[in-house]
C-alpha positions, 0 to 999 in steps of 0.5 A: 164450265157449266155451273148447277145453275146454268144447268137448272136453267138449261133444264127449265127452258126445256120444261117449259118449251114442252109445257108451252108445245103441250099447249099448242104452242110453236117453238121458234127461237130459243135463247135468242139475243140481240146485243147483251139481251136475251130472250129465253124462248119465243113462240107462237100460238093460235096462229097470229100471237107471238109469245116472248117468254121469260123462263125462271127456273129453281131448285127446291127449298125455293126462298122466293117464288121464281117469278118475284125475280123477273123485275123491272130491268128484266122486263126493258130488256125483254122489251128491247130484244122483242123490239129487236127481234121484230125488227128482224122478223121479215128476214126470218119469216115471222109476220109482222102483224103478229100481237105480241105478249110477254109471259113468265113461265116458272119451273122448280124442281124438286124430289118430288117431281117437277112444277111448272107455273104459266103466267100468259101476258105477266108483263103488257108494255107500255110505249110512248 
């Protein structure tokens, strides 16, 4: 059963898919997993950089802006699907020599319209 939650966050991560589109993005998975983690969308822009994309959505009165909820767990098992995700990219014919970024995109609604934040490169990685 769906909650009003699952629906906002449904309803977020379609805004945000047509807001990142609008901005010349091209969407080339949503909600894609790799064991328990997932990403909420990935996309590409300008033709060699692959956006690995958090998507946080809420309804007003908003108590905490969305984008303080993407914490440092949240962030491993972003890079840990991307890791994942690039592993698998020759068998779904994404380039590998593609830069990778992480970005938030947050999403309230309200009575008053809806308001989409983009916050590019939110989060650089640092590897060992």
């Amino acid at each position: 059963m769906k909650t009003d939650r699952s629906e906002t966050g449904k309803r977020g991560e379609q805004e945000a898919c047509s807001y990142l589109e609008s901005l010349g993005h091209t969407i080339v998975e949503r909600n894609w997993r790799h064991s328990h983690k997932e990403v909420d969308i990935i996309s590409v822009s300008g033709g060699n950089i692959l956006h690995i994309v958090e998507v946080k959505s809420k309804t007003e009165p908003v108590v905490a802006e969305p984008e303080l909820s993407v914490n440092g767990k949240k962030l491993q098992n972003l890079v840990a699907a991307a890791k994942g995700y690039l592993h698998s990219a020759d068998k779904i014919k994404i380039p590998t020599e593609l830069e990778v970024v992480f970005d938030v995109v947050t999403v309230v609604f309200s009575d008053n319209g809806t308001r989409i934040e983009y916050f590019p490169q939110a989060y650089i990685p640092i590897y060992a």
